[in-house]
C-alpha positions as a LaTeX table, in Angstrom:
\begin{tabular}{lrrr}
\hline
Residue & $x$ (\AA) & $y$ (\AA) & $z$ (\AA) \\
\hline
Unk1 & 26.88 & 36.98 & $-29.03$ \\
Unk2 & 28.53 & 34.20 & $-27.93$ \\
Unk3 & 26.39 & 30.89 & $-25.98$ \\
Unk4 & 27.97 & 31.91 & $-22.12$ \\
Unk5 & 27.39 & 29.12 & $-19.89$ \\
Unk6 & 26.09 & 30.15 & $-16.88$ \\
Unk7 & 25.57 & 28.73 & $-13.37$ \\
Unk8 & 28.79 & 26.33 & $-12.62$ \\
Unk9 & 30.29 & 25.98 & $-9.45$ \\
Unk10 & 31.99 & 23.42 & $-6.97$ \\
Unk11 & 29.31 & 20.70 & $-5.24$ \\
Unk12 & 30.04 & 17.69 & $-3.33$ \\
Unk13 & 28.89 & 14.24 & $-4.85$ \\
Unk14 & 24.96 & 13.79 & $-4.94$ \\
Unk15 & 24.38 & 17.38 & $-5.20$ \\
Unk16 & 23.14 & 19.31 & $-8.04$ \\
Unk17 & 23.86 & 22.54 & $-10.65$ \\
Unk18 & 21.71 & 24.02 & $-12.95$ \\
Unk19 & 23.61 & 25.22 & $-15.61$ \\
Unk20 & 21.80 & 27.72 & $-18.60$ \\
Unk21 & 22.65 & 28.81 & $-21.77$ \\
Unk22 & 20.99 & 31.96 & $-23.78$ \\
Unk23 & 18.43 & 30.41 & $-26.36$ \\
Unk24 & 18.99 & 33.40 & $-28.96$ \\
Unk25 & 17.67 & 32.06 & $-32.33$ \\
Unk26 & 19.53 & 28.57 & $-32.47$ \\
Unk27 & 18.07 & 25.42 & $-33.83$ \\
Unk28 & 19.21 & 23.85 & $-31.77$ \\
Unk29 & 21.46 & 23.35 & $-28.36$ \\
Unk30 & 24.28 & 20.87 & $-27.54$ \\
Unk31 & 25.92 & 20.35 & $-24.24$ \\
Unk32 & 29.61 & 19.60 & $-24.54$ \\
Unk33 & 32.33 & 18.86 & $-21.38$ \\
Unk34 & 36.20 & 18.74 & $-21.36$ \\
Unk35 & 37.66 & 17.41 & $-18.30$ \\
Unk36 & 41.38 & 17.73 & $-17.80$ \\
Unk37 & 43.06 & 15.61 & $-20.00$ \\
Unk38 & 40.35 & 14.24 & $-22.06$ \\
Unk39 & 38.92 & 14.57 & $-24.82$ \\
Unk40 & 35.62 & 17.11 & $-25.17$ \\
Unk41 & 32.58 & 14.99 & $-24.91$ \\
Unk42 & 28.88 & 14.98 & $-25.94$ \\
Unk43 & 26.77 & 15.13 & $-22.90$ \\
Unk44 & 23.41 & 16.07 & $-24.34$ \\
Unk45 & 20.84 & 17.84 & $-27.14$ \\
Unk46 & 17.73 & 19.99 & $-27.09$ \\
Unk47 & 16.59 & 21.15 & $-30.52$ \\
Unk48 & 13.45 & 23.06 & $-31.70$ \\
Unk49 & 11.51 & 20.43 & $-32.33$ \\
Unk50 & 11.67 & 19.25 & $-28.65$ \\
Unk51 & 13.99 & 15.72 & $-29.55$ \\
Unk52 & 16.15 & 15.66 & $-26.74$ \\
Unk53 & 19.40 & 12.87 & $-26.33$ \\
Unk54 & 22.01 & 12.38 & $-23.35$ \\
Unk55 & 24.73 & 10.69 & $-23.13$ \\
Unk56 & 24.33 & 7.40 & $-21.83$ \\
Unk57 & 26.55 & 8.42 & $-18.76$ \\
Unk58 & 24.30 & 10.96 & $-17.84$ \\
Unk59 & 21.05 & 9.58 & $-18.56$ \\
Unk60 & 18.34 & 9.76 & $-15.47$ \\
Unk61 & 20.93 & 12.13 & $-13.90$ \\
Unk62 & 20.72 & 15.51 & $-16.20$ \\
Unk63 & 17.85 & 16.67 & $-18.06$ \\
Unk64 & 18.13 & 19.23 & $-20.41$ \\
Unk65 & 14.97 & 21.75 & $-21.10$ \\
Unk66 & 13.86 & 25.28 & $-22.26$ \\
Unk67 & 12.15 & 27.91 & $-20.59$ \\
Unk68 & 8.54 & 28.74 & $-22.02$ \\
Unk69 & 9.49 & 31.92 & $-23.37$ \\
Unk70 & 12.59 & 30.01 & $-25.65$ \\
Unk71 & 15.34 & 32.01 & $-24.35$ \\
Unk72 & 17.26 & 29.97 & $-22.21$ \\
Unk73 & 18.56 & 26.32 & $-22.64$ \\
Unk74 & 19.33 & 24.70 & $-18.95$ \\
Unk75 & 21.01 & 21.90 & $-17.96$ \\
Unk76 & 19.59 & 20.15 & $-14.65$ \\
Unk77 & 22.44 & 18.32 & $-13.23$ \\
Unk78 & 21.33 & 15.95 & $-10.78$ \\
Unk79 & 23.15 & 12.77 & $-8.41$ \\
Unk80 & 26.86 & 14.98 & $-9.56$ \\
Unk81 & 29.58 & 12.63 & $-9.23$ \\
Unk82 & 33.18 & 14.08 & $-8.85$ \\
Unk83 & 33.74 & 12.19 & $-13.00$ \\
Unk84 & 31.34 & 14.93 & $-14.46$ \\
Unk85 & 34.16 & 17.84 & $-12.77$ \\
Unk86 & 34.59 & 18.93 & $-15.93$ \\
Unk87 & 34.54 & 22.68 & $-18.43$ \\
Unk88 & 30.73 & 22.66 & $-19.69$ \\
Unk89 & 30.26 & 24.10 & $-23.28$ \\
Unk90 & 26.64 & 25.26 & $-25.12$ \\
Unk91 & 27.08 & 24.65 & $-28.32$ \\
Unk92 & 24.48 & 26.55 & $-30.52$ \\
Unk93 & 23.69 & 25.49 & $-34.55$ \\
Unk94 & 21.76 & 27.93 & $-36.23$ \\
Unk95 & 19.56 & 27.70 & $-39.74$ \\
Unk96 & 22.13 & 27.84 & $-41.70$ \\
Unk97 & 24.75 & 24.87 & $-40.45$ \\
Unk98 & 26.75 & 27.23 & $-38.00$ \\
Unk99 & 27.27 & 26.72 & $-34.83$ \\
Unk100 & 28.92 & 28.77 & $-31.93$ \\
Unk101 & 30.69 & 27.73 & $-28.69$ \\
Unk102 & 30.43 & 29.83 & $-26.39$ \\
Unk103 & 32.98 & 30.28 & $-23.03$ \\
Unk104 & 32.29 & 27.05 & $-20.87$ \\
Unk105 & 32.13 & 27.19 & $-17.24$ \\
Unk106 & 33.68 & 25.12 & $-14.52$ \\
Unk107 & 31.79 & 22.34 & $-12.44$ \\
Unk108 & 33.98 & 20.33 & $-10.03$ \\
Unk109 & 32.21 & 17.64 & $-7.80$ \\
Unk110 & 34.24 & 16.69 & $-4.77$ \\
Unk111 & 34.13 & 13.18 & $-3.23$ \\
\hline
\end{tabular}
C-alpha cells in the first residue's frame, strides 16, 4: 500500500492544512514537497523513536506528530505562505532500508 497523502487543499496566506499520512509499519516518516519548477525538497521527519527535524523554512510553522494509536503520521501546517504551494509527498522507510512514496497531494496558498 502505497503512503497517500491526505488532506491538501487551496488556503489563503496565514491559514492552515493538516495533512496525514497512513503510519502502516514504517520506521520512520519523511515529508517531501515539489513546487513547480523546483527541485523536491525535505520539509520534515518523524521516526519511531520520536526524533523529529524540519526544515529550517518551516520551523515554528509545521509540526509533524503521530496519533496515539501509531497509524497516522500528520503534518500541522500552520502561518501557510503562498512559497509552501507546493505537491506534498510521505515518504515511508521501513526495517529493512526501503522506502515508499506514496501519491502527493496539492497545497496552494494564495496571497
Amino acid at each position: 500500500v502505497q503512503a497517500q497523502v491526505q488532506g491538501g487543499g487551496s488556503v489563503q496566506a496565514g491559514g492552515s492544512l493538516r495533512l496525514s499520512c497512513a503510519a502502516s509499519r514504517a520506521v520512520s516518516w519523511n515529508w517531501y514537497r515539489q513546487a513547480p519548477g523546483k527541485e523536491r525538497e525535505f520539509v520534515s521527519l518523524i521516526d519511531k523513536s520520536g526524533r523529529i527535524v524540519y526544515a529550517e523554512s518551516v520551523k515554528g510553522r509545521f509540526t509533524v506528530s503521530q496519533d496515539n494509536a501509531k497509524t497516522t503520521v500528520y503534518l500541522q501546517m500552520n502561518s501557510l505562505r503562498p512559497d509552501d504551494t507546493a505537491t506534498y509527498y510521505c515518504k515511508r522507510t521501513f526495517v529493512t532500508g526501503v522506502e515508499f512514496w506514496g501519491q502527493g497531494t496539492q497545497v496552494t496558498v494564495s496571497s
